[in-house]
C-alpha positions as CSV (number, residue, x, y, z in Angstrom):
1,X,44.1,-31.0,-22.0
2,X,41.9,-34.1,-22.2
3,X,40.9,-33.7,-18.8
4,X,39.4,-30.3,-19.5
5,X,38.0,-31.7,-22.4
6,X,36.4,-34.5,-20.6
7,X,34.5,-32.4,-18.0
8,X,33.7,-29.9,-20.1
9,X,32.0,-32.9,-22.3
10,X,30.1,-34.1,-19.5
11,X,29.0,-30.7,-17.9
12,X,27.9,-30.2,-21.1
13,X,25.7,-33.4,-21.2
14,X,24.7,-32.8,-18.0
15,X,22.7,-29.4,-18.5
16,X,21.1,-30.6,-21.7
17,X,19.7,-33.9,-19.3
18,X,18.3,-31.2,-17.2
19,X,16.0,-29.4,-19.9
20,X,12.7,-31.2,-20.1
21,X,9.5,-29.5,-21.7
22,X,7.5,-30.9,-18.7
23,X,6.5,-29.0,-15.7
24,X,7.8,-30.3,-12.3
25,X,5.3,-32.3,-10.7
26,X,5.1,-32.9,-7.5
27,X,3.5,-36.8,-7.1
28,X,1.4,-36.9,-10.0
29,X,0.2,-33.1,-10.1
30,X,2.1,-30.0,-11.3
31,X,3.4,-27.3,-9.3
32,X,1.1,-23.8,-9.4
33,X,2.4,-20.1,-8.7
34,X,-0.1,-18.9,-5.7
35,X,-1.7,-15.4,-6.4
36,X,-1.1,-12.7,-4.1
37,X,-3.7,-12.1,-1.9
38,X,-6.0,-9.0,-3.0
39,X,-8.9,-6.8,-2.3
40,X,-11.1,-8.7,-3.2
41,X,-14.9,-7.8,-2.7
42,X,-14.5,-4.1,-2.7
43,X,-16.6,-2.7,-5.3
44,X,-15.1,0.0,-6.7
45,X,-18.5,2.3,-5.4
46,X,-18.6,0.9,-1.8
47,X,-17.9,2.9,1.5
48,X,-14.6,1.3,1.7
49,X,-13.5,2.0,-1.4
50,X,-14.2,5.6,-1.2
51,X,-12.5,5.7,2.4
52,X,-8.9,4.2,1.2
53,X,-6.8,7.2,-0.5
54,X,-4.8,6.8,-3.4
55,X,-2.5,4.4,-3.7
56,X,0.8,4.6,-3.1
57,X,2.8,4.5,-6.5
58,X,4.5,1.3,-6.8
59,X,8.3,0.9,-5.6
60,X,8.3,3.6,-2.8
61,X,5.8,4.1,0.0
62,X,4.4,7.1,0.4
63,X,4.8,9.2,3.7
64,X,2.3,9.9,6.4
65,X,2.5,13.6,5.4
66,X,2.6,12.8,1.8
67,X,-1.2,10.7,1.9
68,X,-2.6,13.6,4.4
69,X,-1.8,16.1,1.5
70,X,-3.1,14.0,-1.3
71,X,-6.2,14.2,0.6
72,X,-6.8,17.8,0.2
73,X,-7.6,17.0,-3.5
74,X,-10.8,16.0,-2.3
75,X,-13.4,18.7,-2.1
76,X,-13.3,20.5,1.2
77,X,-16.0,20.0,3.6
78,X,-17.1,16.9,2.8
79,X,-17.3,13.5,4.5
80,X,-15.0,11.9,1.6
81,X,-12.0,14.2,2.6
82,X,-12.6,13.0,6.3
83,X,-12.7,9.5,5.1
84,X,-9.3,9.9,3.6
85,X,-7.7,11.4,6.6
86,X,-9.3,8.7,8.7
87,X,-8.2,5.6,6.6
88,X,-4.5,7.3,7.2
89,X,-4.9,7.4,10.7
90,X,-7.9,6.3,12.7
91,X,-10.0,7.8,15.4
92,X,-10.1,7.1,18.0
93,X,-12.4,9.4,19.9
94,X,-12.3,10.7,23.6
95,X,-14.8,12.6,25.7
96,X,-12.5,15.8,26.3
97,X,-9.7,16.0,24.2
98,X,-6.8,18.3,24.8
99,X,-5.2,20.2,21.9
100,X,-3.8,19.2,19.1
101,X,-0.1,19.7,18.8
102,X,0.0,17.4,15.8
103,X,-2.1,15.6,13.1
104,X,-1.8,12.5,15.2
105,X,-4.0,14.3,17.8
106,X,-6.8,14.8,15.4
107,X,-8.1,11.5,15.9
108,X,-9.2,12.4,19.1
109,X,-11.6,14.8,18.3
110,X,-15.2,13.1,18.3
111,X,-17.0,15.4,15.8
112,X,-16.4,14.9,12.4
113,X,-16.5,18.7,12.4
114,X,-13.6,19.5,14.7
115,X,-11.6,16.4,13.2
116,X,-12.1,17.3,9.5
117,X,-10.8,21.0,10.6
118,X,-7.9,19.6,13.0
119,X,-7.1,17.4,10.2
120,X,-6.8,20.4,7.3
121,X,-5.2,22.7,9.6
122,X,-2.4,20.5,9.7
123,X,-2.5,19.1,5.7
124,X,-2.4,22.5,4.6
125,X,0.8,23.7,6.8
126,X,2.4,20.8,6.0
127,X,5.1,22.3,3.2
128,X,4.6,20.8,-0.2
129,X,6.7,18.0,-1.1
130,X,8.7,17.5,-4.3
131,X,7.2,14.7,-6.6
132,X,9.2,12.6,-7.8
């Protein structure tokens, strides 16, 4: 029983040895929590900004076919829509692309025209998807 007791008395000492109110230092300087890395320099009216979609909430990534359909909240026709679909997946343009079997082909098409098209064509057959 006085073992237990002894142990437990110098545990006990122990922990309260290891509270300090000072920071660890490391030489003479304390330790600092590095910031994530950000977007920085994007203004928030810049081509680049307008050209990423939404963001993803935080937690789960979205899907592929999840970001094309949140781009059909932007007004049809325009160059912002196409922006969306091309931050999601590039283009890549070549001189005489085949059909499109799937929104992946799109980026082949070299007029914004055809792509933005290609693009809704397969956004709007895409069947909606529950939010959760």
């Amino acid at each position: 029983m006085r073992m237990i007791l002894a142990v437990a008395a110098v545990l006990y000492s122990a922990s309260a040895f290891a509270q300090t109110d000072k920071p660890p230092m490391v030489g003479d300087k304390p330790l600092v929590q590095v910031k994530p890395k950000g977007a920085k320099g994007i203004a928030a009216g810049t081509k680049e900004a307008a050209a990423k979609p939404a963001a993803a909430p935080k937690g789960k990534p979205q899907s592929v076919a999840a970001r094309l359909q949140a781009c059909l909240d932007t007004d049809d026709g325009t160059k912002d829509r196409l922006n969306c679909y091309d931050a999601i997946i590039a283009p890549t343009p070549k001189p005489k692309p085949a059909k499109a079997k799937g929104y992946a082909d799109c980026r082949f098409f070299k007029e914004e025209d055809e792509r933005l098209a290609c693009f809704n064509g397969f956004a709007e057959s895409i069947p909606k998807l529950p939010k959760s």
